[in-house]
Backbone as CSV, one residue per row, in Angstrom:
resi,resn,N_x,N_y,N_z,CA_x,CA_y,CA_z,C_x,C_y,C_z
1,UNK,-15.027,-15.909,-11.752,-15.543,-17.243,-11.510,-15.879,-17.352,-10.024
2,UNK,-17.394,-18.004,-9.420,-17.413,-18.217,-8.194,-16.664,-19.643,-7.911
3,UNK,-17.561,-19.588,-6.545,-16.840,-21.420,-5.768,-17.778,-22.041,-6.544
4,UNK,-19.951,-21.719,-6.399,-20.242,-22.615,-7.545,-19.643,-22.772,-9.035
5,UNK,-19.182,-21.809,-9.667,-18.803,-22.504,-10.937,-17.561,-23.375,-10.673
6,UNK,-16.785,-22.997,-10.102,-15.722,-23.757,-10.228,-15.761,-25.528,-9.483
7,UNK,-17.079,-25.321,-8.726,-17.305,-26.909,-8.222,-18.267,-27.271,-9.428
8,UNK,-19.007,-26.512,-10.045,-19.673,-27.281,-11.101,-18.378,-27.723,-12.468
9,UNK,-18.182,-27.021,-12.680,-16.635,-27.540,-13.527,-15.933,-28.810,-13.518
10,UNK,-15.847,-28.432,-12.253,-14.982,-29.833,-11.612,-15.667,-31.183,-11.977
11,UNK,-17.084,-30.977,-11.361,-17.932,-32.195,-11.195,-17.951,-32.690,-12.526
12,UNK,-18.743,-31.827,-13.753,-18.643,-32.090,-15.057,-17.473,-33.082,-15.612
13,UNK,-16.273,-32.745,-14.843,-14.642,-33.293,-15.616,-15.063,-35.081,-15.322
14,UNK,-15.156,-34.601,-13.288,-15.178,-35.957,-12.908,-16.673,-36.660,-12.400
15,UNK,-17.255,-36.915,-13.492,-18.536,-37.388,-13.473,-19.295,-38.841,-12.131
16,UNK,-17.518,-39.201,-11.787,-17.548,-40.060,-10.393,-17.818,-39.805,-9.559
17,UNK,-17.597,-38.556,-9.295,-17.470,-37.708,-7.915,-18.849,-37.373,-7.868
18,UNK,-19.806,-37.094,-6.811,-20.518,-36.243,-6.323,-20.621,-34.390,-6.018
19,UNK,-21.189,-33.727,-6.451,-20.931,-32.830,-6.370,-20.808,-31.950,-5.200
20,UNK,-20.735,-32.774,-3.666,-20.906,-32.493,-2.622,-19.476,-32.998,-2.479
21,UNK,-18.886,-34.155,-2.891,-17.808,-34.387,-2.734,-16.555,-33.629,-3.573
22,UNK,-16.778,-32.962,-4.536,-16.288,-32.009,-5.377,-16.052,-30.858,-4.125
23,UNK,-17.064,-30.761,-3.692,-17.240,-29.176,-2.471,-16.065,-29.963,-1.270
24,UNK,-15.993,-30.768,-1.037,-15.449,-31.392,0.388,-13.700,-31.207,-0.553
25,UNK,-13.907,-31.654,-1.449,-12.197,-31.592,-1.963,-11.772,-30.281,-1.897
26,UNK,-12.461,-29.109,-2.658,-11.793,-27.946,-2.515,-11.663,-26.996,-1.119
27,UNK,-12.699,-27.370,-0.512,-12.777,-26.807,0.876,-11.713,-27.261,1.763
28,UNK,-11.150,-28.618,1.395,-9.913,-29.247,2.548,-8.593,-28.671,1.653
29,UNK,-8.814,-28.488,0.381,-7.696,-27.587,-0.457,-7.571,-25.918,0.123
30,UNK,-8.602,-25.339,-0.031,-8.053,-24.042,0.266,-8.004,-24.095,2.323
31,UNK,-8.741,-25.219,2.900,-8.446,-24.892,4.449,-6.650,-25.206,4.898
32,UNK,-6.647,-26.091,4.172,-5.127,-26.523,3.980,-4.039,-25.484,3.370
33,UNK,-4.484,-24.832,2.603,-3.565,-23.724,2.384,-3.980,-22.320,3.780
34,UNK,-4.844,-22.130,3.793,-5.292,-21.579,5.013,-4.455,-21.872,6.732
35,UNK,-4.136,-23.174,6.381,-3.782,-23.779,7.649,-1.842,-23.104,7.628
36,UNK,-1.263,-23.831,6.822,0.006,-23.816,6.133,0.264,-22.533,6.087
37,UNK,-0.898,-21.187,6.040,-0.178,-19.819,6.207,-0.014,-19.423,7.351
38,UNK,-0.767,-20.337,8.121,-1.205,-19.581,9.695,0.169,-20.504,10.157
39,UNK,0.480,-21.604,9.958,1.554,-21.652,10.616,2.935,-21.589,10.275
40,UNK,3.268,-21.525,9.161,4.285,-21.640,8.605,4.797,-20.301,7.695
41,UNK,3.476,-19.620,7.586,3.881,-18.325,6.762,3.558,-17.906,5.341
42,UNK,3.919,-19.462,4.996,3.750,-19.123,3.454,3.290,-21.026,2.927
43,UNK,2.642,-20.579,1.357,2.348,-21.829,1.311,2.088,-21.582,-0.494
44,UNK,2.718,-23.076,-0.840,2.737,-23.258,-2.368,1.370,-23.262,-2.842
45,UNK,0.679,-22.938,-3.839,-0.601,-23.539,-4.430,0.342,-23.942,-5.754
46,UNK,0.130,-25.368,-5.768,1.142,-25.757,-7.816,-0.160,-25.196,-8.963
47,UNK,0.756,-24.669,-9.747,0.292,-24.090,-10.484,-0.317,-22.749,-10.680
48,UNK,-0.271,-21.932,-9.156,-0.785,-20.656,-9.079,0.450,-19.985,-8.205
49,UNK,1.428,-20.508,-7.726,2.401,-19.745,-6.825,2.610,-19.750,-5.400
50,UNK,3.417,-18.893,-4.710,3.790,-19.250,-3.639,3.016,-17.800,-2.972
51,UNK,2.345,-18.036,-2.047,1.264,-17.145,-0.789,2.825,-16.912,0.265
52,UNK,2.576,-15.420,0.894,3.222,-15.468,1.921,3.176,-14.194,2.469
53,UNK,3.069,-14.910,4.282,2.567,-13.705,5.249,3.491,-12.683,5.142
54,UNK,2.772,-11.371,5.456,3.698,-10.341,5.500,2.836,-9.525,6.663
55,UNK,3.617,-9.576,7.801,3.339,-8.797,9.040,3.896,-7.264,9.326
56,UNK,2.937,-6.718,9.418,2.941,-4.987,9.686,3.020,-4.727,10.821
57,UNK,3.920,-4.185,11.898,3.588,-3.794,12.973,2.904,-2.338,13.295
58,UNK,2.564,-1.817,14.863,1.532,-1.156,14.563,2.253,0.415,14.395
59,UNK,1.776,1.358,13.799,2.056,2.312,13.192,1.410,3.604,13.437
60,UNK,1.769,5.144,13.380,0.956,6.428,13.988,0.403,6.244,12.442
61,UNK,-1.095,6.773,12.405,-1.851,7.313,11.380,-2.614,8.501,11.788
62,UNK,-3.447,8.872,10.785,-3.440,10.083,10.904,-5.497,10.167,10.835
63,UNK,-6.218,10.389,11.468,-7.207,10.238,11.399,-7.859,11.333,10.504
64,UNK,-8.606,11.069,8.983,-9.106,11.664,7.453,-9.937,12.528,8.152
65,UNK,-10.744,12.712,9.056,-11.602,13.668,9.425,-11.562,14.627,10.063
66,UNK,-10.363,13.876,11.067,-10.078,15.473,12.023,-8.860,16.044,12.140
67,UNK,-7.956,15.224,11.448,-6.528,15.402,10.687,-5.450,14.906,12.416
68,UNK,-6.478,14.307,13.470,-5.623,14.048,15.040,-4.678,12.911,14.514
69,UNK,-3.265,12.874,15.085,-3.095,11.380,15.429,-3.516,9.997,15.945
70,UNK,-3.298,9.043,15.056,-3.834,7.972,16.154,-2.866,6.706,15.868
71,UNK,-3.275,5.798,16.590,-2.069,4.613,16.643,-3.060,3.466,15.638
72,UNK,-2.536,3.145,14.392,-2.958,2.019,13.805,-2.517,0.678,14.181
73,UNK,-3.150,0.114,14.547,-2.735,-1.682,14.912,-2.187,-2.646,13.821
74,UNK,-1.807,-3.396,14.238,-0.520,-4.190,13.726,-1.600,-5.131,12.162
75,UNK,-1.013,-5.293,10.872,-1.910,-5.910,10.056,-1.215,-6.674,9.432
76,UNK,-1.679,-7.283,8.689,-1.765,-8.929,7.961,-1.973,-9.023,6.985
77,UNK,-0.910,-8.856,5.782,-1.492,-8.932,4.451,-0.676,-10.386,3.685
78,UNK,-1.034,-10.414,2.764,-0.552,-11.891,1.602,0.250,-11.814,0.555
79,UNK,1.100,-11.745,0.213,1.268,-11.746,-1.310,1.859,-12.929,-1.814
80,UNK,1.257,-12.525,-3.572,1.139,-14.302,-4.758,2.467,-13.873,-5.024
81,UNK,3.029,-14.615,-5.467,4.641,-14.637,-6.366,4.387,-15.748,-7.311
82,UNK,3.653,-15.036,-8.123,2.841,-15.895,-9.472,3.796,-17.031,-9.998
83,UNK,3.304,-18.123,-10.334,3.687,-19.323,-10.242,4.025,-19.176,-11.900
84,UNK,5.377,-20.074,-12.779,5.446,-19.668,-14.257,4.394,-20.138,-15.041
85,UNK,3.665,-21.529,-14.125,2.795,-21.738,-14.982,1.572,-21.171,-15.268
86,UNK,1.451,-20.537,-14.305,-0.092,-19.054,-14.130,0.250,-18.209,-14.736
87,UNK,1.862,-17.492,-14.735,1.535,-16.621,-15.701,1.621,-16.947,-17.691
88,UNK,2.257,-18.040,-17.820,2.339,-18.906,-18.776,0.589,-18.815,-19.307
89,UNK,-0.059,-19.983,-18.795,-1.278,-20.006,-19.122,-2.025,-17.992,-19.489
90,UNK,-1.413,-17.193,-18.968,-2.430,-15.786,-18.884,-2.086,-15.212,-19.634
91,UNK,-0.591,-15.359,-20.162,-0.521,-15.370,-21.416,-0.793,-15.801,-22.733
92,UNK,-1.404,-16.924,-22.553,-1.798,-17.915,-23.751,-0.721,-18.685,-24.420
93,UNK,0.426,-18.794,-23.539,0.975,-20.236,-24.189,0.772,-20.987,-23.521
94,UNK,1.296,-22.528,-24.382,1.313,-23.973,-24.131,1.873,-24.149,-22.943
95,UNK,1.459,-24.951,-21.645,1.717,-25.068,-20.435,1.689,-26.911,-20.640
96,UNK,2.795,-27.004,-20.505,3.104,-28.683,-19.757,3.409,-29.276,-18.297
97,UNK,2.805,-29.962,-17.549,2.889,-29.780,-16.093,3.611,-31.017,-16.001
98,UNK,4.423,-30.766,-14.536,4.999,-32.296,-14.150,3.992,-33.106,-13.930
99,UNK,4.337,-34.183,-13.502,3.307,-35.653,-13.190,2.717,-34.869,-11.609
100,UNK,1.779,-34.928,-11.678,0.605,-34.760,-10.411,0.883,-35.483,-9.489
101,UNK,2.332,-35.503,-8.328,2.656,-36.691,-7.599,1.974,-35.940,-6.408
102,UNK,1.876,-37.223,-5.630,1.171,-37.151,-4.004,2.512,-37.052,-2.686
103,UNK,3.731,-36.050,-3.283,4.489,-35.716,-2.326,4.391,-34.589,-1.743
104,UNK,3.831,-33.764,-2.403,3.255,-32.153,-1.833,2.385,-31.843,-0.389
105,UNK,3.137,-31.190,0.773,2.340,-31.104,1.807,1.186,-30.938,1.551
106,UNK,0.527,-30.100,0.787,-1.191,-29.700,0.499,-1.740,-31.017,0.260
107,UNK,-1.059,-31.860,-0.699,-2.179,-32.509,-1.004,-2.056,-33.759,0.101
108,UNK,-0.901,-34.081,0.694,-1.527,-34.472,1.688,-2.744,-34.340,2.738
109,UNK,-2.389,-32.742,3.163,-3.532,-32.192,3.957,-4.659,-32.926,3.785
110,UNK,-5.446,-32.914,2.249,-6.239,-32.750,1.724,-6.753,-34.135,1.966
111,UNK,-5.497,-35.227,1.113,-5.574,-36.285,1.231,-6.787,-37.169,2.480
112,UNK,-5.449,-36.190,3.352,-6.307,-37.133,5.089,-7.940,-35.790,5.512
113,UNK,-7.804,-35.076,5.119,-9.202,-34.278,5.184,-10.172,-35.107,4.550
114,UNK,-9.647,-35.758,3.720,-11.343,-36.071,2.640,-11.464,-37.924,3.521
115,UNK,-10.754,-38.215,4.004,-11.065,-39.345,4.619,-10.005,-40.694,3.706
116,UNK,-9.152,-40.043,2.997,-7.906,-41.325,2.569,-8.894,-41.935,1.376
117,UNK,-9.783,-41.334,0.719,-11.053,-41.957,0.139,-9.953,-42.347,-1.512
118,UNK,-9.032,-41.067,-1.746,-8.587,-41.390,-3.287,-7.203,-41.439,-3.297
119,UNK,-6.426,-41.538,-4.218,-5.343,-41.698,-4.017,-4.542,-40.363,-4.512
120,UNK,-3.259,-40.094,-3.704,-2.700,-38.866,-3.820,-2.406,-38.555,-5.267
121,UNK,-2.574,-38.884,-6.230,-1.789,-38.566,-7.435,-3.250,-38.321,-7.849
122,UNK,-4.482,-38.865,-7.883,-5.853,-38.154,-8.277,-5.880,-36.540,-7.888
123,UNK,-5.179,-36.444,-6.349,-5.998,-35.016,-5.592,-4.761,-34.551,-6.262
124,UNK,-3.558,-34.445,-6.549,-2.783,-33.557,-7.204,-3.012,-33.386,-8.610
125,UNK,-3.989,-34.109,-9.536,-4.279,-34.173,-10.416,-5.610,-33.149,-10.296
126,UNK,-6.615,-33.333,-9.405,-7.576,-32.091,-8.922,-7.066,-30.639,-8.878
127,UNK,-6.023,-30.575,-8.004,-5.188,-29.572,-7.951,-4.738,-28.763,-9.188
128,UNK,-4.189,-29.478,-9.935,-3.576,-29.123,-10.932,-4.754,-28.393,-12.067
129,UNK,-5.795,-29.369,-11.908,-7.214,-28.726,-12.845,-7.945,-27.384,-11.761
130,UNK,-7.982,-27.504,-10.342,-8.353,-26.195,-10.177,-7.425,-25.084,-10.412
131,UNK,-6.231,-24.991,-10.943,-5.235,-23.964,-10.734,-5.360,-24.029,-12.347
132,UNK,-5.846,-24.827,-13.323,-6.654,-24.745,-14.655,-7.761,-23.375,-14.539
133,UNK,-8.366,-23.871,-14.016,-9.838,-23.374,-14.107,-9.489,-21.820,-13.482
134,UNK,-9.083,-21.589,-12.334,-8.569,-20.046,-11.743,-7.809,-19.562,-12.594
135,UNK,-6.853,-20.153,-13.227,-6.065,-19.203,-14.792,-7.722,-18.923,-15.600
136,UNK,-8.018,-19.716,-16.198,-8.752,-19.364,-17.043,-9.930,-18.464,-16.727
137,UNK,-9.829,-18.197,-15.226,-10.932,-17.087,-14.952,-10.354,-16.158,-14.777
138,UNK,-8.959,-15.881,-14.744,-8.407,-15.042,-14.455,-8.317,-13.797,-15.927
139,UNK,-7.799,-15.019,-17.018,-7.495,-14.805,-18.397,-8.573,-13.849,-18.707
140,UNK,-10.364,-14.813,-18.309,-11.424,-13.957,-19.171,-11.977,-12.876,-18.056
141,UNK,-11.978,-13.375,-16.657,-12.526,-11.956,-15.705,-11.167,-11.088,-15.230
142,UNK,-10.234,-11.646,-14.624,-9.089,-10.392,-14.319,-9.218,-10.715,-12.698
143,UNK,-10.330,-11.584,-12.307,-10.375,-12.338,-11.202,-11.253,-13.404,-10.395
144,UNK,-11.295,-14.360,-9.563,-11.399,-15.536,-9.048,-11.741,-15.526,-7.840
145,UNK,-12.546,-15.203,-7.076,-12.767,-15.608,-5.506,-13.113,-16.597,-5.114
146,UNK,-12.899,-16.899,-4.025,-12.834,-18.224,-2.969,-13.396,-17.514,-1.842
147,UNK,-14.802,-17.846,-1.610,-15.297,-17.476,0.045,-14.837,-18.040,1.107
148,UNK,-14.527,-17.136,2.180,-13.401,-17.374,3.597,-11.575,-17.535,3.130
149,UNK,-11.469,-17.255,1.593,-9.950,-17.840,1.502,-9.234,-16.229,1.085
150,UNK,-9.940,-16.041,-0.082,-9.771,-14.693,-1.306,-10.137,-14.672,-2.164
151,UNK,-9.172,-13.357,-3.138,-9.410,-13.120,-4.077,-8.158,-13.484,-5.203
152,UNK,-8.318,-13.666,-6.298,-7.017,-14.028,-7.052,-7.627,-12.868,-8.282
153,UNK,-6.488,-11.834,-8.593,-6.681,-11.025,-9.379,-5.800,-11.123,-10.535
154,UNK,-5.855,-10.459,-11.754,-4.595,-10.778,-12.784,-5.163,-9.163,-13.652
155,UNK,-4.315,-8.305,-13.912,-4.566,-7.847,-15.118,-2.818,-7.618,-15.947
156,UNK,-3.532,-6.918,-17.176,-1.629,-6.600,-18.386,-1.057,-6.169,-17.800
157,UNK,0.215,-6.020,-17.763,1.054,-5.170,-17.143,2.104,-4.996,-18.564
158,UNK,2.941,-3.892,-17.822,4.343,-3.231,-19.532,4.765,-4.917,-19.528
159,UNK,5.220,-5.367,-18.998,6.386,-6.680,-18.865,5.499,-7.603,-18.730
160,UNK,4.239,-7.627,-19.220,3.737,-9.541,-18.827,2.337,-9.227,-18.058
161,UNK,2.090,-10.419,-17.730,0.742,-10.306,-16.698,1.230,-10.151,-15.591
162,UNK,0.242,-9.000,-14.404,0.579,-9.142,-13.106,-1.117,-9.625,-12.081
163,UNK,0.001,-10.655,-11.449,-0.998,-11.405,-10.597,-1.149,-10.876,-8.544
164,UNK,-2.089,-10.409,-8.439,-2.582,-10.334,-6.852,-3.171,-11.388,-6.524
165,UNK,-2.928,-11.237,-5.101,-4.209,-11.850,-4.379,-4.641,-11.388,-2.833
166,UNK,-5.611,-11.055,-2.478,-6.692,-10.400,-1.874,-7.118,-11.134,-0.287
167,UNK,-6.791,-11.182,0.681,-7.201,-12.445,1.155,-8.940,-12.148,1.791
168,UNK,-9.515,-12.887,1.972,-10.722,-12.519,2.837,-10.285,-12.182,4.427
169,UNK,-11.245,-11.348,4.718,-11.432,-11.340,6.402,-11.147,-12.268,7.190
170,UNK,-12.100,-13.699,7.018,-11.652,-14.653,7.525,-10.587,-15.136,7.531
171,UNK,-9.483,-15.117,6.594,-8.375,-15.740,6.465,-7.523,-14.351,6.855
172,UNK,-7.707,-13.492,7.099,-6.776,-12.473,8.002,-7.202,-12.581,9.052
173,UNK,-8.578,-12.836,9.601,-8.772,-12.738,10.893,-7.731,-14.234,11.729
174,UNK,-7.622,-15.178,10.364,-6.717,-15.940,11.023,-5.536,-16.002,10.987
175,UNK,-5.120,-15.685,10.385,-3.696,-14.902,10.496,-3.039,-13.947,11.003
176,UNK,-3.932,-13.252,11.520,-3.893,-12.242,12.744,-3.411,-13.119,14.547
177,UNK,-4.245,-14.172,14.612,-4.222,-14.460,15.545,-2.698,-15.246,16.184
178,UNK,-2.197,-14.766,17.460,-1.062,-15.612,17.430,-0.843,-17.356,18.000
């Protein structure tokens, strides 16, 4: 699934919204999770799991061509700790969610990003349908990107579904930075 399908989706649900304003909601959603890794480390998405930095310091490697040593620099990777209800849904059972409340740091973020325009229990209710829509792309493609955020991957595993996620450049290049 791209970002257009998944903002056309959206718009379809909520026929109120503008589809420019559909784009402004998810963009203050994933900058907000974006934000929350860079400073804090790690960050919930409800319904898809908990993101969290994992810092590499820098390391000897071995250069493939001329077999010399060299010093690899320090890196920045992510990992999902798949949420029950993501892997629930990827399995194909019945998923019941709590009430969509507006106590969740994200959707605050989001909240005051979009201009205080709706009320918090709508954008956790948004929330809750994009972490819909990324299962279900997950279910039929095996994965989900978000430009500047990532990738959200899923395939079978012996024990269940196993879920990745991928981050983009941009969102390592910011997480890199101190």
């Amino acid at each position: 699934m791209s970002k257009r399908a998944l903002v056309a989706t959206l718009a379809a649900r909520h026929p109120e919204l503008a589809r420019s304003h559909v784009q402004g909601l998810l963009d203050a959603l994933f900058d907000g999770a974006a934000e929350g890794l860079a400073v804090a480390g790690r960050q919930a998405l409800p319904g898809l799991g908990l993101l969290t930095v994992e810092r590499r310091p820098p390391r000897r490697a071995r250069n493939p061509r001329t077999g010399e040593p060299v010093q690899a620099g320090p890196s920045v990777s992510v990992r999902l700790s798949a949420d029950g209800v993501l892997l629930a849904r990827l399995a194909g059972r019945p998923v019941e969610l709590d009430d969509p409340g507006g106590r969740d740091p994200l959707v605050a973020h989001v909240w005051r990003a979009t201009g205080e325009r709706h009320a918090r229990k709508f954008i956790g209710q948004v929330m809750h349908e994009v972490a819909e829509q990324i299962a279900t792309a997950l279910a039929a493609d095996g994965r989900c990107a978000w430009p500047g955020f990532g990738t959200f991957t899923a395939r079978a595993g012996a024990r269940g579904p196993r879920c990745g996620f991928r981050p983009a450049r941009a969102l390592r290049d910011r997480l890199s930075r101190p």
